[in-house]
Each structure stands twice: as C-alpha cells, then as structure tokens.
VEXZALO-683450 format. One record per residue: residue in three letters; x, y negated, z of N, C-alpha, C in turn. Coordinates in steps of 0.05 Angstrom, whole numbers, padded with zeros to 5 digits, always signed. Layout:
<guvos>
alaXYZXYZXYZ ...
</guvos>
This chain:
<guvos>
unk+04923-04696+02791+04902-04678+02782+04876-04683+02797 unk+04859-04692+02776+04825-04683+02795+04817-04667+02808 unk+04816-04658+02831+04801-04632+02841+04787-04632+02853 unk+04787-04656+02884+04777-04659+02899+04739-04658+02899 unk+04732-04666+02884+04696-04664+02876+04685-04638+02865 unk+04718-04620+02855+04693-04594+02843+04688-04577+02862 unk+04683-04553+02858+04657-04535+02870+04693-04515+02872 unk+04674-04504+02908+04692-04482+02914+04686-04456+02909 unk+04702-04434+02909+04704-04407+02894+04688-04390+02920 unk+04673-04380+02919+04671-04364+02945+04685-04340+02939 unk+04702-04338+02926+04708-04298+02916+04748-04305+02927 unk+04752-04319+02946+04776-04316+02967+04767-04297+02989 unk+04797-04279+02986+04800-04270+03020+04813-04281+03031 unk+04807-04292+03049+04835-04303+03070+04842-04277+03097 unk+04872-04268+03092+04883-04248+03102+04907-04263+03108 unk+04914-04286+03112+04930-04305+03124+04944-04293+03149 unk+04962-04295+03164+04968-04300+03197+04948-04262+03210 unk+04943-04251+03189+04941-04220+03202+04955-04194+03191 unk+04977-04207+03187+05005-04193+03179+04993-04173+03154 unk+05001-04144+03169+04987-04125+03144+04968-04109+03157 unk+04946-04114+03171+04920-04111+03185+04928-04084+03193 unk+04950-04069+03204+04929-04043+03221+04952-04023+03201 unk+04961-04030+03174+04967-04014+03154+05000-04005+03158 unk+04999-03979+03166+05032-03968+03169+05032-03943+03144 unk+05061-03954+03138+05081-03941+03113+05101-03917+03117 unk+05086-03907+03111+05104-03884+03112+05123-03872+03086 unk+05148-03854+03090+05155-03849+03066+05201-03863+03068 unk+05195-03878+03094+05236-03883+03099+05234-03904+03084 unk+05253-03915+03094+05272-03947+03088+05265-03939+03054 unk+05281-03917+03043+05283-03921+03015+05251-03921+02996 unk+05232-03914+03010+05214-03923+03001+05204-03952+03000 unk+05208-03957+03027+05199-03985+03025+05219-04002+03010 unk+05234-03994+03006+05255-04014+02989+05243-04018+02967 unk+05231-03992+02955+05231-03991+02934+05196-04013+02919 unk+05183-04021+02944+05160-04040+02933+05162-04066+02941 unk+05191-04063+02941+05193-04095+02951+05199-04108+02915 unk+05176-04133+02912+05175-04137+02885+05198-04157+02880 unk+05216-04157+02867+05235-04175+02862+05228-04194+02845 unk+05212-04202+02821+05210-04224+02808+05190-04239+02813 unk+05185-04258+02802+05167-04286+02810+05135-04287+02789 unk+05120-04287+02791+05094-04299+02784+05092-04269+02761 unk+05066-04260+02765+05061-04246+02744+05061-04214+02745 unk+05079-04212+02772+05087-04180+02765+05065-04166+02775 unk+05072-04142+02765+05051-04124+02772+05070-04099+02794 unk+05064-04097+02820+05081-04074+02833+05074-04060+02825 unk+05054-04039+02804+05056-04017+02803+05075-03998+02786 unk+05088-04036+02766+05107-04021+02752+05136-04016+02769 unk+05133-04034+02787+05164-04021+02806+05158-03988+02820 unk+05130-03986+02836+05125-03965+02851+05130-03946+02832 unk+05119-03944+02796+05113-03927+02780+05102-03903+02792 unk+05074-03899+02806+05060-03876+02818+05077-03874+02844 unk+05091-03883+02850+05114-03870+02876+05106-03879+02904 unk+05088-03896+02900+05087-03918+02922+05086-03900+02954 unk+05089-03916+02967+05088-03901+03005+05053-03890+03013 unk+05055-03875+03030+05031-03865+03035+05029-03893+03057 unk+04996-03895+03065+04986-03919+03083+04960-03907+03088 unk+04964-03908+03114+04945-03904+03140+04927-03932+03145 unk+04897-03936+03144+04889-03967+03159+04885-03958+03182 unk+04883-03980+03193+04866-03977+03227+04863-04008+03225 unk+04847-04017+03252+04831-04036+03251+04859-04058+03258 unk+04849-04081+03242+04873-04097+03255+04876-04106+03284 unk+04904-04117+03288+04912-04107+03318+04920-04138+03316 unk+04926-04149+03298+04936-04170+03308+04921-04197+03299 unk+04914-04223+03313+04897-04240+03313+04909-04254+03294 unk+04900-04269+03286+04895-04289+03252+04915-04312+03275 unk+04931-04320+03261+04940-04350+03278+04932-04374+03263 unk+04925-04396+03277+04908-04430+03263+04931-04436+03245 unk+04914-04440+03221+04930-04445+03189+04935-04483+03207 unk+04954-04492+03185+04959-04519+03199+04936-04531+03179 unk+04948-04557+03180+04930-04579+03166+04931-04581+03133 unk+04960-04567+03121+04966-04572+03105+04955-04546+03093 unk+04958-04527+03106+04955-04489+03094+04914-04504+03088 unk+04904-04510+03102+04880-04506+03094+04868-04526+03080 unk+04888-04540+03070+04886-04571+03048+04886-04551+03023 unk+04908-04533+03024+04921-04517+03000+04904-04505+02995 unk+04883-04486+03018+04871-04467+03010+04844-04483+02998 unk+04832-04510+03002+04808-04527+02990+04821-04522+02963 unk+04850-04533+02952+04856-04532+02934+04856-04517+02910 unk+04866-04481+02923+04866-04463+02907+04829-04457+02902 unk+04811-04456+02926+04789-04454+02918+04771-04470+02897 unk+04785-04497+02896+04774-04508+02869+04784-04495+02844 unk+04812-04492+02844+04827-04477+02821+04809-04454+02809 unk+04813-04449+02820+04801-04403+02823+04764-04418+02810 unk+04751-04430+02820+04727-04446+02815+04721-04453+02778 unk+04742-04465+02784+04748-04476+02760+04756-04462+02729 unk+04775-04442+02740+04778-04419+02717+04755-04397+02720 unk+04736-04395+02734+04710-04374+02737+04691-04392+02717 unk+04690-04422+02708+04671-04435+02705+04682-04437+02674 unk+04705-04433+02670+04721-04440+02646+04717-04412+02629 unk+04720-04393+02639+04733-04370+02629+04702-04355+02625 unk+04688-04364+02640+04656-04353+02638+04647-04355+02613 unk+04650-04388+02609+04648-04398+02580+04656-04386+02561 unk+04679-04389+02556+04692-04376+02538+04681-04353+02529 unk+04682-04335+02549+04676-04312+02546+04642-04295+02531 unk+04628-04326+02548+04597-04322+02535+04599-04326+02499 unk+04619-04341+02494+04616-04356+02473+04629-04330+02452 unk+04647-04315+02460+04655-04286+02461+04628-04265+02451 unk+04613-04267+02468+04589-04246+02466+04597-04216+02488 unk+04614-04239+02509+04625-04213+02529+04609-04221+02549 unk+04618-04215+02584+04613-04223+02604+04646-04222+02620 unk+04649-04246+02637+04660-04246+02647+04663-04242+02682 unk+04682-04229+02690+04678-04213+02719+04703-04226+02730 unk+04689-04241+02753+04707-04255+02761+04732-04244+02785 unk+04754-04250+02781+04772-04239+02798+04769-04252+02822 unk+04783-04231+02853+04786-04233+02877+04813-04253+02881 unk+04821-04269+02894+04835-04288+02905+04845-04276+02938 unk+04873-04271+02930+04876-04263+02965+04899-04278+02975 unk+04891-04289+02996+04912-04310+03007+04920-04285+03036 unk+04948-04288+03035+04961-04277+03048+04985-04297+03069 unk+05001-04276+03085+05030-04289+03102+05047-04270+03100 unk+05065-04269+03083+05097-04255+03087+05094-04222+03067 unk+05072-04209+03082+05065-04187+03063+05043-04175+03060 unk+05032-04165+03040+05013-04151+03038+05010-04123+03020 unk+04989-04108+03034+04979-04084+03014+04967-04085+02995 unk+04965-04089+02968+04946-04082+02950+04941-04051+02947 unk+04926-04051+02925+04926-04025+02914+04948-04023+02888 unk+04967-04040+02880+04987-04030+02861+05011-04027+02888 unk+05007-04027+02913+05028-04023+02928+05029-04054+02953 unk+05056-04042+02965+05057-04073+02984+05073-04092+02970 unk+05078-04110+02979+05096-04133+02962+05102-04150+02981 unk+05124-04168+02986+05127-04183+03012+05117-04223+02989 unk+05116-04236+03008+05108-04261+03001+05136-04271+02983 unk+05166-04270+02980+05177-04265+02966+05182-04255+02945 unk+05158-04248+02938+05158-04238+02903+05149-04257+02896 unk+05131-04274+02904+05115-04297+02895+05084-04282+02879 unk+05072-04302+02876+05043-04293+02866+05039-04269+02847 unk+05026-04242+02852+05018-04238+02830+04997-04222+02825 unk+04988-04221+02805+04957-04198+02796+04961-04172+02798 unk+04944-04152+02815+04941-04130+02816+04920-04125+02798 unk+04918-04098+02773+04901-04092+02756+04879-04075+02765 unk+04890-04059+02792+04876-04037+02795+04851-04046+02816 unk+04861-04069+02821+04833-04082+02844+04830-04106+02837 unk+04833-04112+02811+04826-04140+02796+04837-04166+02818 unk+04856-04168+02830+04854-04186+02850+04880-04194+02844 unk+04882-04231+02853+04905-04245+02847+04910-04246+02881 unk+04939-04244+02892+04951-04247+02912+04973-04272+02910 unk+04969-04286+02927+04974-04310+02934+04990-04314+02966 unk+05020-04323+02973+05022-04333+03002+05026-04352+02994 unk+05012-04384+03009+05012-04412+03000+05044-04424+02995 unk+05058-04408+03014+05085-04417+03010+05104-04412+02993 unk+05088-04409+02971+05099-04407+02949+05098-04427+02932 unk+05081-04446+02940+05079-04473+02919+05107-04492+02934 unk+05107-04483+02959+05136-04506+02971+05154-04490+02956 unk+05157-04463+02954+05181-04459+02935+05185-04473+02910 unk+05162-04475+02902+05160-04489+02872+05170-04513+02873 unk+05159-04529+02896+05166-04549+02900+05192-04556+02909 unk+05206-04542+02930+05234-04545+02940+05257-04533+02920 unk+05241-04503+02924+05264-04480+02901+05263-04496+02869 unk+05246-04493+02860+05244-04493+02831+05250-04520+02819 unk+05244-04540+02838+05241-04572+02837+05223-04565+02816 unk+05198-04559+02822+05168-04566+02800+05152-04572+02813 unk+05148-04595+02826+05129-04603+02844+05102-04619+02829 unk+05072-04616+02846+05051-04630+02820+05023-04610+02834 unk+05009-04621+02833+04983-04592+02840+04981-04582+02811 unk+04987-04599+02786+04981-04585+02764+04999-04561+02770 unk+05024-04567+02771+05040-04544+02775+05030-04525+02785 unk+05019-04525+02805+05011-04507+02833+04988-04493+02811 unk+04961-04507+02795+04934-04490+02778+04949-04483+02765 unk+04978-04488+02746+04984-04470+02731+04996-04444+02742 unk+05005-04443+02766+05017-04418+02777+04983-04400+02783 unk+04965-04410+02794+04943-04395+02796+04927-04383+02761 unk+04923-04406+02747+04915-04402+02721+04931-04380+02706 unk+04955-04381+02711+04978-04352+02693+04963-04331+02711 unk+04963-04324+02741+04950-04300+02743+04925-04287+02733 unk+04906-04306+02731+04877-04303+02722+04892-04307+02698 unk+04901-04309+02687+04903-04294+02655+04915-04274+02653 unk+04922-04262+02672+04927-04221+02668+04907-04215+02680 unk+04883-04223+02692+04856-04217+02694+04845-04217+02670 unk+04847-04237+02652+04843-04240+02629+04845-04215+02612 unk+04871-04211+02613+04875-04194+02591+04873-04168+02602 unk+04867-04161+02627+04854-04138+02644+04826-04131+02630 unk+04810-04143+02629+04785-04150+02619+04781-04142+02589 unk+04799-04153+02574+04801-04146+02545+04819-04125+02537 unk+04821-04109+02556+04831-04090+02544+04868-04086+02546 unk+04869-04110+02541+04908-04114+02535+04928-04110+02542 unk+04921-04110+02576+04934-04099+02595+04940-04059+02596 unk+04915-04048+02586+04914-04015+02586+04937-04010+02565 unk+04930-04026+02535+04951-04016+02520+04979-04025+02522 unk+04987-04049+02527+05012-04048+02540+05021-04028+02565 unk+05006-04019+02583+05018-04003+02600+05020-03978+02583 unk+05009-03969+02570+05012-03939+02554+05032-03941+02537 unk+05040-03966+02517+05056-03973+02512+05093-03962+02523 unk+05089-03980+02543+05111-03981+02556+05115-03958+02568 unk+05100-03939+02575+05100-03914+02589+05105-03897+02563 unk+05116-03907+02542+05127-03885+02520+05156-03897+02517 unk+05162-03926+02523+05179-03938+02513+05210-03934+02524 unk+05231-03951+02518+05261-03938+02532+05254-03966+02546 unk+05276-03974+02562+05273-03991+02585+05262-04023+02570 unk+05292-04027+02557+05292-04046+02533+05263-04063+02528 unk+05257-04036+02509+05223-04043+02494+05197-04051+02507 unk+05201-04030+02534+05190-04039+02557+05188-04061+02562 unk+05221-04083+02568+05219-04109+02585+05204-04131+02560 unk+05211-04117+02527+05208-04138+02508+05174-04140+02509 unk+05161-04123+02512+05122-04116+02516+05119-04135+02540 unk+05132-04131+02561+05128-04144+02590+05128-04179+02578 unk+05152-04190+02573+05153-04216+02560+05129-04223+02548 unk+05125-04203+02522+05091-04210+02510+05077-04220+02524 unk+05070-04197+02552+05051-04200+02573+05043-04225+02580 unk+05073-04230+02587+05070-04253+02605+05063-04278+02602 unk+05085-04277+02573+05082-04305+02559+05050-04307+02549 unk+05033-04294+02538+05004-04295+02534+04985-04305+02555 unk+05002-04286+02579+04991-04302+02608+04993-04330+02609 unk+05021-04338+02598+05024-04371+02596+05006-04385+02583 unk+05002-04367+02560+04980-04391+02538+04955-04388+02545 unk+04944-04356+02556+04925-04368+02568+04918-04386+02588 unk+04936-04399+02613+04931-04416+02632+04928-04444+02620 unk+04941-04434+02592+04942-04457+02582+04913-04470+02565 unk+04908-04442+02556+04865-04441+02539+04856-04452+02568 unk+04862-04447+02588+04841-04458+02611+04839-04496+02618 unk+04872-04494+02619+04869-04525+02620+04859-04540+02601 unk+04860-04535+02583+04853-04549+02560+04816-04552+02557 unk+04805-04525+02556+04770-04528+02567+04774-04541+02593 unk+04786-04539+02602+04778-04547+02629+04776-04575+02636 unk+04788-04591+02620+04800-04621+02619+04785-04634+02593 unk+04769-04615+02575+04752-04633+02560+04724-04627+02575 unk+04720-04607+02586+04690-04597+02607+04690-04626+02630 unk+04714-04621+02638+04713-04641+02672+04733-04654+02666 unk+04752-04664+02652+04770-04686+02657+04789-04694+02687 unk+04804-04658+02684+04811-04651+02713+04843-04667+02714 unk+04859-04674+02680+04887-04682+02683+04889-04713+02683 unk+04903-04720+02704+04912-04748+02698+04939-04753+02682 unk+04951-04784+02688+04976-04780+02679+05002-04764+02685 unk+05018-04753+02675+05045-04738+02687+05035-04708+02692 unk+05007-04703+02692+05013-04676+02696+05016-04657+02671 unk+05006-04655+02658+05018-04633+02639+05050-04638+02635 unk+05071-04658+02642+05088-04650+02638+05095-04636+02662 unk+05086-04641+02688+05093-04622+02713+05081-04598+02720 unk+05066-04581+02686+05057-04563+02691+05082-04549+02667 unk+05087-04573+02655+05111-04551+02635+05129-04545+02644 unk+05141-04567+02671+05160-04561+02679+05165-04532+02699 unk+05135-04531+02713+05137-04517+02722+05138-04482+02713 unk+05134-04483+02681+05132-04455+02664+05159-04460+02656 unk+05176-04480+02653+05208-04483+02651+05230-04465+02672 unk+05222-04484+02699+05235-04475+02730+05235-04445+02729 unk+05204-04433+02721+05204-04396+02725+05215-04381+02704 unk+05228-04395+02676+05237-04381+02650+05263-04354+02676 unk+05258-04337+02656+05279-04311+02664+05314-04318+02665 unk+05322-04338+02647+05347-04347+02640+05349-04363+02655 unk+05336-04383+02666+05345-04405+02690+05344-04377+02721 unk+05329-04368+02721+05325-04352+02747+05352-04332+02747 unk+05360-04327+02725+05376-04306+02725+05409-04319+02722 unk+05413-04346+02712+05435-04362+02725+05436-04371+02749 unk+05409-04370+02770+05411-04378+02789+05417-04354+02811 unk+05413-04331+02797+05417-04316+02822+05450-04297+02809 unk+05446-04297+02782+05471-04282+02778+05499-04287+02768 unk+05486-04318+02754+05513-04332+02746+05511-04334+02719 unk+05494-04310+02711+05496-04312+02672+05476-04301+02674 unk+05458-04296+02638+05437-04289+02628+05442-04261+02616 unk+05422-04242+02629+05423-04217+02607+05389-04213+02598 unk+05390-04225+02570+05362-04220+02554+05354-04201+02553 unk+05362-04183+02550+05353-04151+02553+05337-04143+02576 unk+05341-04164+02597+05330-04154+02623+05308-04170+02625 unk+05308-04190+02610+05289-04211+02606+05256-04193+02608 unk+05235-04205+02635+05214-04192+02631+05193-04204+02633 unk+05195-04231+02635+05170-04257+02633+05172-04288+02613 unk+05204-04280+02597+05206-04291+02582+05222-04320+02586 unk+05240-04340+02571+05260-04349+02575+05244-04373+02586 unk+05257-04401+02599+05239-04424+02595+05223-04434+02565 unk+05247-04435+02553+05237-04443+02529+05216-04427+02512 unk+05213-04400+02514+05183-04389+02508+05168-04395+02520 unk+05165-04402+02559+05149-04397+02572+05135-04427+02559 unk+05142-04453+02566+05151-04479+02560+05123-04472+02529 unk+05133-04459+02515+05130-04462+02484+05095-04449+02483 unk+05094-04424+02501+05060-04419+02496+05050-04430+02509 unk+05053-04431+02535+05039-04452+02553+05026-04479+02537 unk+05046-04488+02529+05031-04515+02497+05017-04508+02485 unk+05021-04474+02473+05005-04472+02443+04971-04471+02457 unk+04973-04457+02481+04952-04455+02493+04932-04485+02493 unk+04947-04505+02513+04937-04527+02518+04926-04548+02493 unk+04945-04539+02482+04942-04557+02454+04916-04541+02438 unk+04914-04517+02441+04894-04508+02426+04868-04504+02443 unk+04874-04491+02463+04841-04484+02478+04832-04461+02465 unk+04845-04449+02451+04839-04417+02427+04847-04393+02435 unk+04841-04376+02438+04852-04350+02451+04858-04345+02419 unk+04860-04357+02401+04875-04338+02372+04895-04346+02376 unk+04902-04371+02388+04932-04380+02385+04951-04368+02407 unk+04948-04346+02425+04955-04336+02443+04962-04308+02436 unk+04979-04304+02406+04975-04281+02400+05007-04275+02402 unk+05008-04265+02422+05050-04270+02436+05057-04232+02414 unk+05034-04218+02416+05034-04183+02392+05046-04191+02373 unk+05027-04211+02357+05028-04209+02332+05054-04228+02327 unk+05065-04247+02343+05088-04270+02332+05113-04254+02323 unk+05126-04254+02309+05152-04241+02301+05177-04268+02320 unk+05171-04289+02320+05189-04300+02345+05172-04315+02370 unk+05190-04302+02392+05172-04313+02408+05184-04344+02423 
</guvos>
C-alpha cells in the first residue's frame, strides 16, 4: 500500500503508555465486568453498558507516558496517514452530497480506556464511540490481525481503521440514531439482525473509501485488496464464533458472517457509491 508521501491527520490523541489517566471506577467487580467489550471491530460499548455504565472520577494523570518503540510510532505515522486519507475522501464525497463533513477524533490508546460510551479494555479491539464522535484504537491490535486472524497487509490494517470511520459515517447521516431507537424497541434477535446491517454497511463503506481513495491517489498496489478481504473474512462472526466456541449460532450473529462481511466490503470497492451500501434495503445480506 502507498502511504508513506501522504499528509498526516492532526485530529489523533495519543493516550498511549498513560494507562486510564487519573480515572477510577466505581460501582464492584460486577460492574466492571459488565463494560468489558467482548467483540472485535465496530462495537459500540454503550450497547453492552445500556445506560448502566460505572460512575468515574478524573484527576490529573499520575502516571508517565512510557517511549512507544520504533515500531508503535511507525504504526502511529501509519494510522495518521489513514485517518488523513479518509478526512480527504469522505470530505469529498460528502461536498459532492451538498453536506459538510466533521471529521472524527482518532484515539490511540494501551490496554484500556474511558470513552464516553464507557471503558473498554484493548481486547475488544477497535471501536467507534457515537457519543464523542471518536474512533479508539490500541496498535496491538493490528499484530492480532496479523498473528490471531492471519490477515496480515497495511491494507488490512486501513481497512480495520476505514470500517470505524464508517460508523462515523453513518453517525453523521443520521443512521446510526435510527438503528439505536430501533433496537431499543426490538427483542434480542432483531436487535443483533439491525447490528449486522450496521456493520456490514460499515464494511461497504470502508470499502466507498478505498475505492475514491485509489482513483484520487493511487494508494493500492498489487495483493492488497485481496489482504483487505481477507481481513473482513478473518473478523466474519462464524469464523470467530468456531474459534472460540466450537460451532456457529446466527442468531447471535452481530457484525455479520465472513461471507457478508467479504461480500459488501466489494460492493463498496467496486462501486465507490454510497447507493450501493444499502445493507436496510437488501432482502439478503
């Protein structure tokens, strides 16, 4: 992947190596259990907390930032072109829209952090908070990708950043409010089947991005879009859910199988169209 020449994002926090700055949880073990985010790319903690979340006290942080190595701050040049790249993409789009586009916060973290949808430990893996427009990131989650998932590729890595900034996306337009009202009427079920929508749209949009993004700047070389499909393969709900439970229950399904994820992610790339990203309106997904 091209990256190295484009322009960096200034709209990162780096909250790296200063744990959770100052911030104590109150509320017992069974609270905190309860915001520890269990799935991978995408989620939103506020639907685990559902309003419940722990009360949190700041104070000034207490503990010193420790020196990122050589590689943590290779990653972080990297994600800053990413995040760069979909602000420059999505701007577009969006002018072309007759909207404006508001660019999301980037927070690089270590092990755990507070948002405002709640805490979440670096083991949830990446995801978008709605209520403070901000994507949360611990870098060591692309070695999972790479070791855990075997999806290794920087494409891999912009597509794990590009799916977040597309629930910024659909934060922005609206899409995100009615799915949550949605689901806040729904039985569990209907719930996880809306969440899949979500997500998978999230897919096709990372996917509208690469696609402007690669006829704008000519960011893909050879092999990577297949190591970006692979990598929307590795996170399907049915591979994750043989790997941790032995078998598949669709019902529980809440970001969608490989082979959906796999399937918009394309329609996206292949199109560059936010019409073709219409995961509502498909009768199969």
């Amino acid at each position: 992947m091209r990256w190295q020449m484009g322009r960096r994002s200034d709209n990162i926090e780096d909250r790296r190596g200063i744990g959770m700055g100052g911030v104590a949880i109150g509320g017992g073990i069974g609270t905190i259990l309860l915001v520890v985010v269990a799935l991978f790319l995408g989620v939103d903690p506020s639907v685990v907390l559902q309003g419940g979340g722990p009360q949190v006290s700041t104070a000034p942080p207490a503990v010193e930032r420790r020196a990122p190595s050589p590689e943590e701050d290779r990653l972080k040049d990297f994600v800053a072109v990413v995040l760069a790249d979909t602000e420059d993409t999505w701007t577009e789009i969006f002018r072309r829209m007759n909207r404006e586009y508001k660019d999301p916060k980037l927070v690089l973290f270590s092990d755990v952090i507070q948002s405002s949808c709640g805490t979440a430990q670096s083991a949830a893996g990446p995801f978008y908070c709605p209520l403070d427009q901000k994507v949360y990131l611990d870098l060591s989650f692309f070695r999972d990708l790479r070791e855990r998932f075997k999806a290794p590729g920087e494409f891999a890595q912009a597509y794990v950043i590009a799916h977040e900034v597309g629930h910024h996306v659909q934060t922005l337009l609206g899409i995100s409010d009615k799915v949550r009202s949605m689901q806040s009427r729904a039985n569990e079920r209907d719930a996880n089947a809306l969440s899949v929508r979500l997500e998978l749209q999230a897919d096709c949009f990372a996917g509208v991005w690469a696609n402007n993004a690669n006829r704008s700047r000519q960011i893909l070389e050879g092999g990577d879009i297949e190591k970006g499909l692979n990598a929307a393969a590795a996170i399907g709900d049915d591979r994750l859910q043989r790997q941790s439970r032995g078998y598949v229950v669709p019902d529980a399904f809440t970001h969608g199988s490989s082979a959906q994820r796999v399937r918009w992610f394309k329609s996206g790339l292949a199109s560059g169209s936010l019409r073709q990203c219409d995961t509502f309106g498909a009768r199969e997904l």
